[in-house]
C-alpha positions as CSV (number, residue, x, y, z in Angstrom):
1,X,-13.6,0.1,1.9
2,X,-12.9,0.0,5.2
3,X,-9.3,1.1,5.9
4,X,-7.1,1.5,9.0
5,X,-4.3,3.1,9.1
6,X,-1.1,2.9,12.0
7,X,0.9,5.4,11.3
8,X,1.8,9.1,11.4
9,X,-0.4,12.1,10.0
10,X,2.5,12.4,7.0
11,X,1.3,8.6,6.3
12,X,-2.3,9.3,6.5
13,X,-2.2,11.9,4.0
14,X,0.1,10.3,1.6
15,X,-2.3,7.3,1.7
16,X,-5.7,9.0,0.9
17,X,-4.4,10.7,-1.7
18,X,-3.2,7.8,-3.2
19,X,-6.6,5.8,-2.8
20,X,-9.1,8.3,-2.1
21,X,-10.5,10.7,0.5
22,X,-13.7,8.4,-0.1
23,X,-12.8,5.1,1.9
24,X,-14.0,4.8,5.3
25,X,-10.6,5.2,7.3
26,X,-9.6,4.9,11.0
27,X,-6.4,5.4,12.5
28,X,-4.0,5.0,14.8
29,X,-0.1,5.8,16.0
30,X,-0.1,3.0,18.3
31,X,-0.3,-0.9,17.8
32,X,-1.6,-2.0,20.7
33,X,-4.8,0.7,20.3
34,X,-5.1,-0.3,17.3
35,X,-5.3,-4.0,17.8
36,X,-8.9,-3.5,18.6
37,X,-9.6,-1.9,15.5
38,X,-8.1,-4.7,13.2
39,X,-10.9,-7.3,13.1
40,X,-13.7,-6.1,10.7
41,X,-11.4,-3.7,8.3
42,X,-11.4,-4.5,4.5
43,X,-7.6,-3.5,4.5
44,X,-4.4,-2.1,7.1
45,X,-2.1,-0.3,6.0
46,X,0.5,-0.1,8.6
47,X,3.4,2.1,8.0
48,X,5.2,1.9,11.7
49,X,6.0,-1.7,11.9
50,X,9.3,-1.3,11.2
51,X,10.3,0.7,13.6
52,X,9.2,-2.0,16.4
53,X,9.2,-5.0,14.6
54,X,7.8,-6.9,17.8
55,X,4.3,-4.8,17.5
56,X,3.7,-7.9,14.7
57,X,2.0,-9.7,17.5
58,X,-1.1,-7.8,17.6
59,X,-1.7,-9.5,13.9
60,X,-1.6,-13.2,15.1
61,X,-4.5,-15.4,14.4
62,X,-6.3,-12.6,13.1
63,X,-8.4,-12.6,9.6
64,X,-7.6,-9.5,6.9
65,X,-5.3,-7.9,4.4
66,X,-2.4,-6.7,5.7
67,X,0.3,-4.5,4.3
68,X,3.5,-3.8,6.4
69,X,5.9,-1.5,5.5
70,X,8.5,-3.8,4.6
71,X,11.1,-1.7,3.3
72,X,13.8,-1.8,6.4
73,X,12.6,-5.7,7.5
74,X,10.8,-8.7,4.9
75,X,7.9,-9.9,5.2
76,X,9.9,-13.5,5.8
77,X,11.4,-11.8,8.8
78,X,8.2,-10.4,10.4
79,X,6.7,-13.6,9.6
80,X,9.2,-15.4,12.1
81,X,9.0,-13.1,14.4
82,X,5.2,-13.8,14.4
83,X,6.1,-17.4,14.9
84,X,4.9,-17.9,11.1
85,X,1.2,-17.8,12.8
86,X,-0.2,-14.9,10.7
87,X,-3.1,-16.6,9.1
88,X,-4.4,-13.9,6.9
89,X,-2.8,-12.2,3.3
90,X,0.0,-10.2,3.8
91,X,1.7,-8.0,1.7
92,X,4.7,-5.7,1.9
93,X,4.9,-2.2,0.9
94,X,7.1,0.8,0.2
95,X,5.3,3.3,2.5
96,X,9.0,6.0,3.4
97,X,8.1,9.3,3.1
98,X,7.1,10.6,-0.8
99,X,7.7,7.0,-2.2
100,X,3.6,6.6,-2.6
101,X,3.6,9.5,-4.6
102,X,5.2,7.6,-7.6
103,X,2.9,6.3,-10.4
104,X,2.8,2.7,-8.6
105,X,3.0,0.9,-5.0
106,X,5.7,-1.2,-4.6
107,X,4.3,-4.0,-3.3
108,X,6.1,-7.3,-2.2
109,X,3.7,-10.8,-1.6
110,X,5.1,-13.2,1.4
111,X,3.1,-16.6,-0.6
112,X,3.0,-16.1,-4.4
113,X,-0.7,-17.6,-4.2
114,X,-1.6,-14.3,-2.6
115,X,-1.1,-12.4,-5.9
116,X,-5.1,-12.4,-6.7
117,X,-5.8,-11.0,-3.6
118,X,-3.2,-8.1,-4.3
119,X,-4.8,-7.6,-7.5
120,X,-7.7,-7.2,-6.5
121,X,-7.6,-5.4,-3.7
122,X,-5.2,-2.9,-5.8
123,X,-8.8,-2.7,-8.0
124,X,-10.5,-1.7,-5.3
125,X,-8.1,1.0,-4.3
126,X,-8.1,2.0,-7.8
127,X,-4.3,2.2,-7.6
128,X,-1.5,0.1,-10.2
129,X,1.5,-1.5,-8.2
130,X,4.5,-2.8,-8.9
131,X,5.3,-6.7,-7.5
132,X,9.1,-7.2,-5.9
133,X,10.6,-9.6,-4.7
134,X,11.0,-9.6,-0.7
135,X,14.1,-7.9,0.0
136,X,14.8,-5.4,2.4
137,X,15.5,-2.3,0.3
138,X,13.1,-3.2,-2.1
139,X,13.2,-1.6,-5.2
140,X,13.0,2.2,-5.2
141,X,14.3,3.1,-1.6
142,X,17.4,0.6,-2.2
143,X,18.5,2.2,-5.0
144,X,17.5,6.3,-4.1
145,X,19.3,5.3,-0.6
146,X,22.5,4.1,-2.0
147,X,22.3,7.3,-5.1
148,X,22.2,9.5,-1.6
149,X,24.7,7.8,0.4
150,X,27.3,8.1,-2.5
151,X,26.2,12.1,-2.6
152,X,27.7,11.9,1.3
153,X,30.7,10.2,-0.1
154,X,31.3,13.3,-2.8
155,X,30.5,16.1,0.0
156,X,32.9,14.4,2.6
157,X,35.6,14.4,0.1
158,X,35.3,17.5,-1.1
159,X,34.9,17.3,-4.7
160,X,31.7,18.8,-4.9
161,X,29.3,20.9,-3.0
162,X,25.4,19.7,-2.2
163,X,23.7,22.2,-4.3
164,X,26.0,21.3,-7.4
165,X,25.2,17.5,-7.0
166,X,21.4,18.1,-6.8
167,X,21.3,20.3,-9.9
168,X,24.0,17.9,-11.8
169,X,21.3,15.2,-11.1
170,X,18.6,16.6,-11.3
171,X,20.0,18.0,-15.3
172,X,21.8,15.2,-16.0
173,X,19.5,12.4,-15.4
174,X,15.8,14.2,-15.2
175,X,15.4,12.9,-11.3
176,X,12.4,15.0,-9.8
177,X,15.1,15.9,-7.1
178,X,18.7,15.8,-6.4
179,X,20.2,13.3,-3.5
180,X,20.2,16.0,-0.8
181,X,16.8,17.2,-1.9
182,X,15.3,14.0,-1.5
183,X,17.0,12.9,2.0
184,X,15.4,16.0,3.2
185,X,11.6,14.4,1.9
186,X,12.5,11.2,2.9
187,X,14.2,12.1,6.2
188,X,17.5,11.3,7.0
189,X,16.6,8.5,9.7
190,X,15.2,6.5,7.1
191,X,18.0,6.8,4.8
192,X,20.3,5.8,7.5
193,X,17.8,2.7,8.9
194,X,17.6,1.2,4.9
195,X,21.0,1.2,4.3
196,X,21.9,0.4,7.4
197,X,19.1,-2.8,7.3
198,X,20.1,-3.5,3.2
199,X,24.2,-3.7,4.7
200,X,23.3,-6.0,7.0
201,X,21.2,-8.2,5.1
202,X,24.1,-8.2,2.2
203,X,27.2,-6.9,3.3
204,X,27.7,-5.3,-0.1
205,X,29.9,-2.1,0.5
206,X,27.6,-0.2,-2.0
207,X,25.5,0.5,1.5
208,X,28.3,0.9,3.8
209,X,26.8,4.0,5.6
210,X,29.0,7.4,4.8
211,X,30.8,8.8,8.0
212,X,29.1,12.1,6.8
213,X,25.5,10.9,6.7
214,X,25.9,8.6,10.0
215,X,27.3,11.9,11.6
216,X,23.8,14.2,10.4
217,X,21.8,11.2,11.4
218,X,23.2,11.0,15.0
219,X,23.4,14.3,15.6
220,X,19.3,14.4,14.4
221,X,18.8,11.4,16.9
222,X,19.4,13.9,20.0
């Protein structure tokens, strides 16, 4: 297949070793060189969307399969912003950091008619996904995000340390890592940015960012 890819090395590499080294890939950090690229690719696979949600220009009125990372905005949202003139399938997906490693793609689907072009494009990729509904937060990341942000909480008020909540989940409930562990993978931006997008989407206090975290993340954002 032909494949092209917007976004970072980290993405590119996570990616083919999901689908395959054997795809015919291009790619690009940067919409608007890679708007000349999208006409005549079997699939995009555009991790970096979400950071400048505006970029969801450079799809208008063009034909192919499209997956956004739809984690921090919906697909109803960039579909809106596009003036609701993207006339080809598109398709979220969880594409943070480490979160295609996991046995299947969370995948979300904009128009439920579009699910037998998902499935079989997923054929093609030779890789098993998992349908959501199209949420910011989506599955995964909403609920890892909130498990991390109530780590901050526990550190802030000093009732345990970080390495003593990463091994206490990691024993207690077989996670491949503990909270800490896994902001580091994930980065700490992007856990601020999800709960950040999910609490203003619901205004549930579950994802009321932690003073702690909010601190590490500014302080990164120098």
């Amino acid at each position: 297949m032909k494949i092209l890819i917007i976004g970072e090395p980290e993405n590119v590499t996570e990616l083919k070793a999901r689908v395959g080294e054997h795809h015919q890939y291009t790619v690009e950090s940067d919409h608007r060189l890679a708007e000349k690229f999208i006409h005549g690719q079997d699939v995009v696979f555009d991790f970096l969307i979400d950071e400048n949600p505006a970029h969801i220009e450079v799809y208008i009125e063009k034909a192919g399969t499209f997956f956004f990372n739809a984690v921090k905005i919906s697909l109803a949202e960039l579909s809106n912003l596009a003036e609701h003139r993207l006339k080809s399938s598109i398709f979220g997906f969880n594409g943070l950091p480490t979160f295609l490693n996991l046995p299947k793609m969370e995948v979300s689907v904009l128009q439920k008619n579009d699910t037998a072009v998902l499935e079989k494009i997923c054929r093609e990729l030779n890789t098993e996904f998992l349908l959501t509904d199209d949420r910011v937060g989506m599955v995964t990341p909403r609920v890892i995000c909130m498990i991390i942000n109530e780590a901050y909480y526990t550190v802030q008020e000093g009732t345990a340390s970080r390495e003593d909540i990463d091994l206490a989940m990691k024993l207690g409930t077989n996670y491949p890592y503990g909270p800490f562990e896994w902001c580091q993978r994930i980065g700490v931006r992007h856990v601020y940015e999800v709960l950040d997008a999910m609490y203003e989407d619901t205004r549930d206090e579950r994802y009321k960012i932690c003073s702690l975290l909010k601190k590490e993340f500014l302080m990164k954002a120098k």
